[in-house]
MARLOPA-464634 format. One record per atom (N, C-alpha, C): atom name; x, y, z; residue number from 1. Coordinates in steps of 0.001 Angstrom, whole numbers. Layout:
<ketors>
(ketor 'CA',(X,Y,Z),NUM)
...
</ketors>
This chain:
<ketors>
(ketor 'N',(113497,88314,113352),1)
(ketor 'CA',(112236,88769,112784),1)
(ketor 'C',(111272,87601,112830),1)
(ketor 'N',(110448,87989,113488),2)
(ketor 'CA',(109251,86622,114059),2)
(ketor 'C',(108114,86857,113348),2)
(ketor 'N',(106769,86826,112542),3)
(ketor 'CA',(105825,87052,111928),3)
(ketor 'C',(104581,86253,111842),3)
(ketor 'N',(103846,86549,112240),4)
(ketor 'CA',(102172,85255,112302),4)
(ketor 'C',(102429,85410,110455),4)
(ketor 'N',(102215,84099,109871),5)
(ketor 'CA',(101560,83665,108506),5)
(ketor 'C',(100369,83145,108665),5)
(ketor 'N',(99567,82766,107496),6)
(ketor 'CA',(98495,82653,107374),6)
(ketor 'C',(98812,81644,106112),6)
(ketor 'N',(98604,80822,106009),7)
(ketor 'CA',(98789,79598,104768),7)
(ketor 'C',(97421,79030,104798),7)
(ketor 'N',(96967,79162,103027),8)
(ketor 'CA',(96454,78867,102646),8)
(ketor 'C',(96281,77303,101798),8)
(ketor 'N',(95934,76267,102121),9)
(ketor 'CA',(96158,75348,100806),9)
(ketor 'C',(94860,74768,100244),9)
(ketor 'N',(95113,74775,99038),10)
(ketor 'CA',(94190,74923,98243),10)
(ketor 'C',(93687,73410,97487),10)
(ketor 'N',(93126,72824,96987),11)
(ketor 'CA',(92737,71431,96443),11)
(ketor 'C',(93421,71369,95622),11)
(ketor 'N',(93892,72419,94844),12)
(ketor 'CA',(95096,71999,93320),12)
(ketor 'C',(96453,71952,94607),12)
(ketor 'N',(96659,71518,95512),13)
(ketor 'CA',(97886,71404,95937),13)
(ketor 'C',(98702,72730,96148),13)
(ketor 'N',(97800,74068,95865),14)
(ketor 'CA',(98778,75265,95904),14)
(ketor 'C',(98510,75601,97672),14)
(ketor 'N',(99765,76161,97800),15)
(ketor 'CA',(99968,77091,99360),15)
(ketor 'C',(99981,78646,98747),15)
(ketor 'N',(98927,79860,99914),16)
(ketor 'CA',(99337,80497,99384),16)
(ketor 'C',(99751,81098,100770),16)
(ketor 'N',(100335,82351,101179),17)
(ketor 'CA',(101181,82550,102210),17)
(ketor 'C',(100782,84113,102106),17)
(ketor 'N',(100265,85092,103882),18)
(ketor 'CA',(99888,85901,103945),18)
(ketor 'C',(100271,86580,105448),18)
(ketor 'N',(101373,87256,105066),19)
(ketor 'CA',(101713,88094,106374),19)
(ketor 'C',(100552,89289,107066),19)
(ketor 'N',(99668,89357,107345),20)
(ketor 'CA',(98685,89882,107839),20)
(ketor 'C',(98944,91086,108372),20)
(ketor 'N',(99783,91266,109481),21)
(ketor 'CA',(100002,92674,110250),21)
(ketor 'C',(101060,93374,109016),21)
(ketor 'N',(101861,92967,108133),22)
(ketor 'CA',(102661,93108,107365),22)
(ketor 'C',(101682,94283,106020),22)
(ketor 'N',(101003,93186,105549),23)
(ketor 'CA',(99912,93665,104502),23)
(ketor 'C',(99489,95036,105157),23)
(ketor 'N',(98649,94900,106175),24)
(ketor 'CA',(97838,95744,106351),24)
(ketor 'C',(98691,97228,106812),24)
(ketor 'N',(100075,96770,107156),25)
(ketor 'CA',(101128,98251,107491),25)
(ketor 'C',(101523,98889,105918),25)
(ketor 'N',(100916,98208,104705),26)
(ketor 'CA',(101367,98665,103437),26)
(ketor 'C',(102816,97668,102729),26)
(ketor 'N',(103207,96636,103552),27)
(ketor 'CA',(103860,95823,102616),27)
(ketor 'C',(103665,95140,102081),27)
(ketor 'N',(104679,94556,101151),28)
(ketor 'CA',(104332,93185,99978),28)
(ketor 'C',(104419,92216,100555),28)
(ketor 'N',(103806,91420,101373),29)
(ketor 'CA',(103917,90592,102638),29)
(ketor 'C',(103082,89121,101696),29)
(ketor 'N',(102859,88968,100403),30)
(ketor 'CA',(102528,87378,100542),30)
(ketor 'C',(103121,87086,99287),30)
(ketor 'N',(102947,85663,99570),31)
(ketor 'CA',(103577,84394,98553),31)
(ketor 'C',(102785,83166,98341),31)
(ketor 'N',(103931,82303,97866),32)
(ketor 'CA',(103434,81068,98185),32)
(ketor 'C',(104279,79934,97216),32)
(ketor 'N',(103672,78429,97770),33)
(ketor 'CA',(104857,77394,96688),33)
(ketor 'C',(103842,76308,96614),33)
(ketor 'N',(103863,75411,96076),34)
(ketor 'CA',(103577,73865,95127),34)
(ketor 'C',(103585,73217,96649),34)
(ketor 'N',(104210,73092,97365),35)
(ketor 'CA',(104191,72612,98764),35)
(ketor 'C',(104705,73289,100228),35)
(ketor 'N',(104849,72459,100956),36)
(ketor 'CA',(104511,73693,102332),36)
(ketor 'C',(106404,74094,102441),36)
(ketor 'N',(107132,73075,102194),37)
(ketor 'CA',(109244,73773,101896),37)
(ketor 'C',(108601,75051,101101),37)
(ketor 'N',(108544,74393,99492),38)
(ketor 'CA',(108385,75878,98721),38)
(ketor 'C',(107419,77153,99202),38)
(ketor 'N',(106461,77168,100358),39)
(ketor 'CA',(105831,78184,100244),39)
(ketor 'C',(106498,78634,101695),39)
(ketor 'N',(107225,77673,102849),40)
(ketor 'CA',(108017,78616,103866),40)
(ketor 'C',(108906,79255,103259),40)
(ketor 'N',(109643,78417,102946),41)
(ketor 'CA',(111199,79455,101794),41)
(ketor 'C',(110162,80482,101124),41)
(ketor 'N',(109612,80453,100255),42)
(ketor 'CA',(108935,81760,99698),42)
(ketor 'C',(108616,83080,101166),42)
(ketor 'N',(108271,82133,101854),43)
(ketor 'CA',(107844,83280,102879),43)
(ketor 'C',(109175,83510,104037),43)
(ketor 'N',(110156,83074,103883),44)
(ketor 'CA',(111089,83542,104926),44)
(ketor 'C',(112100,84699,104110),44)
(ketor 'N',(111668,84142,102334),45)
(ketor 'CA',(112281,85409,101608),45)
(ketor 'C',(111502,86830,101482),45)
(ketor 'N',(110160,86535,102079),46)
(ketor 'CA',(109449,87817,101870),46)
(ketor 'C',(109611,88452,102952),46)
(ketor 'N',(109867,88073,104043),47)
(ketor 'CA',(110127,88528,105695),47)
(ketor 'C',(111430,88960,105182),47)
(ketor 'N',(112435,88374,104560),48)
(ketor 'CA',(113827,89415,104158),48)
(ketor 'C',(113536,90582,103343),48)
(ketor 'N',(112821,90277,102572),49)
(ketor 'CA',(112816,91693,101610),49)
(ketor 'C',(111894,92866,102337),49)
(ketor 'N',(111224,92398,102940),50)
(ketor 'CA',(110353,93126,104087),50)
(ketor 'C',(111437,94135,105120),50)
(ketor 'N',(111992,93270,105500),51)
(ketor 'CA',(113182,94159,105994),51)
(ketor 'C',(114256,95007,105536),51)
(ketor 'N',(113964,94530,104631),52)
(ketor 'CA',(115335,95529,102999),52)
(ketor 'C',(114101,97208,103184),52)
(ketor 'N',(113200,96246,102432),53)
(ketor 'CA',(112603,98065,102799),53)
(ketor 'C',(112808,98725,103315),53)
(ketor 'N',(112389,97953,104798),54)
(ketor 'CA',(111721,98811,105921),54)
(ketor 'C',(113239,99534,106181),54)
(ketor 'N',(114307,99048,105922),55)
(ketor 'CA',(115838,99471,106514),55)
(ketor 'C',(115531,100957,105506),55)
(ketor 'N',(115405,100174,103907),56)
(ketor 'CA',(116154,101385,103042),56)
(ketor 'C',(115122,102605,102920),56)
(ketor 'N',(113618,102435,103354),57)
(ketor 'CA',(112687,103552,103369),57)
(ketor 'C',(112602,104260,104649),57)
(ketor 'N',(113306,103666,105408),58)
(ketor 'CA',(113437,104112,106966),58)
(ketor 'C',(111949,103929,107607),58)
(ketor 'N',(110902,102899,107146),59)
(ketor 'CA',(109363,102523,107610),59)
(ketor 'C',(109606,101848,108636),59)
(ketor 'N',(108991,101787,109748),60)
(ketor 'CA',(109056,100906,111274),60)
(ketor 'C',(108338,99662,110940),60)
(ketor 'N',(108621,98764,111027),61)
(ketor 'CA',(108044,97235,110956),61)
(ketor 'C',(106914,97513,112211),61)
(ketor 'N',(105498,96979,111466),62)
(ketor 'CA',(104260,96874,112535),62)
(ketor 'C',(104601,96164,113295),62)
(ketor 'N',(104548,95827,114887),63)
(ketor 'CA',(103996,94981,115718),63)
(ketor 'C',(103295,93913,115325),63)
(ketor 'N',(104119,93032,116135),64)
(ketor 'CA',(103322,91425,115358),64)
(ketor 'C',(101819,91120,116175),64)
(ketor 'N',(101011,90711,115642),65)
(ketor 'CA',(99630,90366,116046),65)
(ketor 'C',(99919,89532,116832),65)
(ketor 'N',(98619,89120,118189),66)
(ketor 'CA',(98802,87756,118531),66)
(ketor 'C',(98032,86372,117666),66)
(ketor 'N',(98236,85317,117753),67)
(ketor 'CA',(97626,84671,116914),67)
(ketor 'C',(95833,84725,117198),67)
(ketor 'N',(95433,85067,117966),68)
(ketor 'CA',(93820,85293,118239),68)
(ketor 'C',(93674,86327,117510),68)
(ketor 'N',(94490,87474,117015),69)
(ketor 'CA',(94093,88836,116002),69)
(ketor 'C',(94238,88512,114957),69)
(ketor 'N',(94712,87530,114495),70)
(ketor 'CA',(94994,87123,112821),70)
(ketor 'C',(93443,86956,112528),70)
(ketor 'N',(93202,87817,111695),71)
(ketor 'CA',(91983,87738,110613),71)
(ketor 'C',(92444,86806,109205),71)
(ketor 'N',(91492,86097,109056),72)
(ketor 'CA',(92356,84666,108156),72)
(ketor 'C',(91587,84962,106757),72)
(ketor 'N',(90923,86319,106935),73)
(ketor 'CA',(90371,86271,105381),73)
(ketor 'C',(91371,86216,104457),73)
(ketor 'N',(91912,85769,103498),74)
(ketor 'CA',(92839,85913,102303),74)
(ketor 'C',(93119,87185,101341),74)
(ketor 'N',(91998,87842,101374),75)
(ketor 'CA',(91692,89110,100273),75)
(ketor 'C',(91798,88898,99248),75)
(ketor 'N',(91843,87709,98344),76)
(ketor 'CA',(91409,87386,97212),76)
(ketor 'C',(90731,86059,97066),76)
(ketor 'N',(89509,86334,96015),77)
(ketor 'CA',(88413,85302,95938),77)
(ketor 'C',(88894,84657,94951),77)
(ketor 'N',(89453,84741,93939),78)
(ketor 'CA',(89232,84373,92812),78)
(ketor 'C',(90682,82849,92510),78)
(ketor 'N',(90583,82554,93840),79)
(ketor 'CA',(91210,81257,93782),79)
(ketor 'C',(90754,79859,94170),79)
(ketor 'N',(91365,78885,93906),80)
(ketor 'CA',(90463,77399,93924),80)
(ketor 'C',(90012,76872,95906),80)
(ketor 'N',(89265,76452,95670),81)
(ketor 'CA',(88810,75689,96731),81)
(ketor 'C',(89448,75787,97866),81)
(ketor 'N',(89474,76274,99003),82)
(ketor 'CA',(90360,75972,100057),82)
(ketor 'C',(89949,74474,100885),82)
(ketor 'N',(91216,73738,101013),83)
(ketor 'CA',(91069,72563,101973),83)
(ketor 'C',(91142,73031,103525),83)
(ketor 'N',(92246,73948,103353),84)
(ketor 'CA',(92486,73905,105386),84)
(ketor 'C',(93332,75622,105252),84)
(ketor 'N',(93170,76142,106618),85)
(ketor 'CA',(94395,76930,106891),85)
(ketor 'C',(94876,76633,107894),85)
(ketor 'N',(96290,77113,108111),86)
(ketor 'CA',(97127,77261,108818),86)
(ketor 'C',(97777,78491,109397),86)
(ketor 'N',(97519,78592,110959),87)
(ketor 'CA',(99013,79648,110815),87)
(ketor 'C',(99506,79353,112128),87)
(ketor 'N',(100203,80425,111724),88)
(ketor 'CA',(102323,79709,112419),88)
(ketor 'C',(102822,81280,111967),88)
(ketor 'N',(103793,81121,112894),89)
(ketor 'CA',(105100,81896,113279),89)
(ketor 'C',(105898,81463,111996),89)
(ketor 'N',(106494,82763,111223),90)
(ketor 'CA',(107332,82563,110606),90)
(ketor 'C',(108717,83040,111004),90)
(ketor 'N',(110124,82535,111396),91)
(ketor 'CA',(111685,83633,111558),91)
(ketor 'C',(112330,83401,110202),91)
(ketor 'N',(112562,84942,110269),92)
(ketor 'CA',(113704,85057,109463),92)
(ketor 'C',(115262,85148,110636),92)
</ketors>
C-alpha cells in the first residue's frame, strides 16, 4: 500500500499528516506527531486502518494521485503558522 502524504509542519514544531486521494474517497486519512518518526508512524498506522476498513466494508481503495495532483490545501485553518510542506510516498 503506497500513498502520496502531504505533511504539514508548523512553527510550534507540530507535523500534521494528510492522505489526500484517501480523504477525498471518504476516509479517515490524517494524523500527525511532535516530529517527522512520530507523524510517519502515525501515518503508516492510518494507511493500516485504512485498509481494515476498506477489507471489512468491502470499499475499493481510490487510486493513488500523481504527485503533480496533490492539492496541498490542508482543509483546516484554524492551525498555527505553517513553516514548509512536504510530500512523499507513504508504504505500509
Amino acid at each position: 500500500m503506497n500513498y502520496v502524504a502531504v505533511f504539514y509542519y508548523e512553527e510550534n514544531g507540530r507535523i500534521h499528516v494528510r492522505f489526500p486521494s484517501l480523504i477525498k474517497a471518504g476516509f479517515p486519512a490524517s494524523t500527525g506527531g511532535n516530529n517527522k518518526r512520530e507523524a510517519l508512524a502515525a501515518a503508516k498506522d492510518v494507511l493500516a486502518i485504512v485498509r481494515d476498513i476498506s477489507e471489512q466494508d468491502k470499499k475499493p481503495l481510490p487510486n493513488e494521485l500523481k504527485l503533480e495532483e496533490v492539492n496541498v490545501n490542508r482543509g483546516f485553518e484554524d492551525l498555527a503558522e505553517l513553516l514548509r510542506i512536504e510530500i512523499e510516498y507513504v508504504v505500509l
